[in-house]
C-alpha positions in Angstrom: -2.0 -3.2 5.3 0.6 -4.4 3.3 3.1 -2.5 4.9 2.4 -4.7 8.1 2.1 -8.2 6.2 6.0 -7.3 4.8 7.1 -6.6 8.1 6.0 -9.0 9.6 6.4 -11.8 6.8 10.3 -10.2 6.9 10.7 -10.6 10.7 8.4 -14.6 11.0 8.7 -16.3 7.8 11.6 -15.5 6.4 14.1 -15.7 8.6 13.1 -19.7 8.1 14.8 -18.7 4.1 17.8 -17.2 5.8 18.1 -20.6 7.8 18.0 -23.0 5.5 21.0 -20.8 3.0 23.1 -20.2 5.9 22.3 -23.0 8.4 21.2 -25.6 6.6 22.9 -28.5 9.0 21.0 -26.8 12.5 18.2 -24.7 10.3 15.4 -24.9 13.1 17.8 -24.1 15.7 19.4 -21.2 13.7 15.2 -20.1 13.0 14.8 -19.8 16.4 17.9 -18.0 17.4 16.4 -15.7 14.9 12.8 -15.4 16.4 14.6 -14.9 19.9 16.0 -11.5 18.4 13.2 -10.3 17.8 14.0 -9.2 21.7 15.5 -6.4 20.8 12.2 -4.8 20.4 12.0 -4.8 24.3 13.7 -1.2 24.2 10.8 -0.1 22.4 8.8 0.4 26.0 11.0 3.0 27.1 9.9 5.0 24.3 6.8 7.3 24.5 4.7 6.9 23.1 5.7 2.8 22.7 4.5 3.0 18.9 4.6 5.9 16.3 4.8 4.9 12.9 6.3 8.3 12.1 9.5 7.5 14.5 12.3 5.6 12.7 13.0 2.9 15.3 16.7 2.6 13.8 18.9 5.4 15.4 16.3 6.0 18.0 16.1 2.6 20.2 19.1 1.8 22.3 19.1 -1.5 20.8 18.6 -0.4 17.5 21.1 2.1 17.2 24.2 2.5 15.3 26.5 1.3 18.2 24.5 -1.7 18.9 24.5 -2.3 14.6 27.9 -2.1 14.8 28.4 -4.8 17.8 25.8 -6.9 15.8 28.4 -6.5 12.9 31.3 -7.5 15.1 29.5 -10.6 16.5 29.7 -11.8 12.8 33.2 -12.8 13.4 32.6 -15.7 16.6 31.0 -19.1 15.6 28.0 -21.0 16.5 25.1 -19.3 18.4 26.8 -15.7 18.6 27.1 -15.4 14.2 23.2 -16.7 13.9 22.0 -14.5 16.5 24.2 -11.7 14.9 22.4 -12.1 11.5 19.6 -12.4 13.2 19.9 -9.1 14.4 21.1 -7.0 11.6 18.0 -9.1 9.9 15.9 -7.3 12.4 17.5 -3.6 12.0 17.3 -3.9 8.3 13.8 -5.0 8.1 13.1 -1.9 10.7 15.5 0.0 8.4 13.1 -0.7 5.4 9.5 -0.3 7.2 10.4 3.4 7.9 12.5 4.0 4.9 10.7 2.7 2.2 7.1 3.1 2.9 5.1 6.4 2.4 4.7 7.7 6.2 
């Protein structure tokens, strides 16, 4: 259970922290850039099963592997939009990163 409250605190609430630090001037607008990354989960469907809490989604997702990290790294360098979707993103893979890596399966 508390596994599934710190994922999903890490990918709802505090993305509203990262916000106000980084994007203090537009922080609602950067929060829900944020929430709209939360997309990326989309490429979970074409996975079967969907779910399996013994599959690392990082490496094994199209969106969430290490070619799409790296493009999420790369769209740190643009302004506006692109850099708060872009942390955003790597936001996402590292909270996926930690649910598998430092939980007990």
């Amino acid at each position: 259970m508390l596994k599934q409250i710190t994922h999903y605190f890490l990918h709802l609430v505090f993305p509203v922290f990262i916000a106000l630090i980084f994007f203090r001037k537009n922080w609602k607008k950067a929060y829900l850039i944020m929430l709209a990354t939360m997309l990326v989960d989309m490429d979970h469907l074409f996975a079967n099963p969907v779910f399996d809490p013994s599959r690392n989604s990082i490496g094994f997702h199209i969106l969430h592997s290490y070619y799409a990290i790296a493009v999420y790294v790369l769209m740190l360098f643009f302004k506006g939009n692109v850099r708060i979707a872009a942390v955003g993103l790597l936001f996402h893979m590292l909270t996926d990163f930690q649910d598998f890596t430092l939980w007990a399966h």
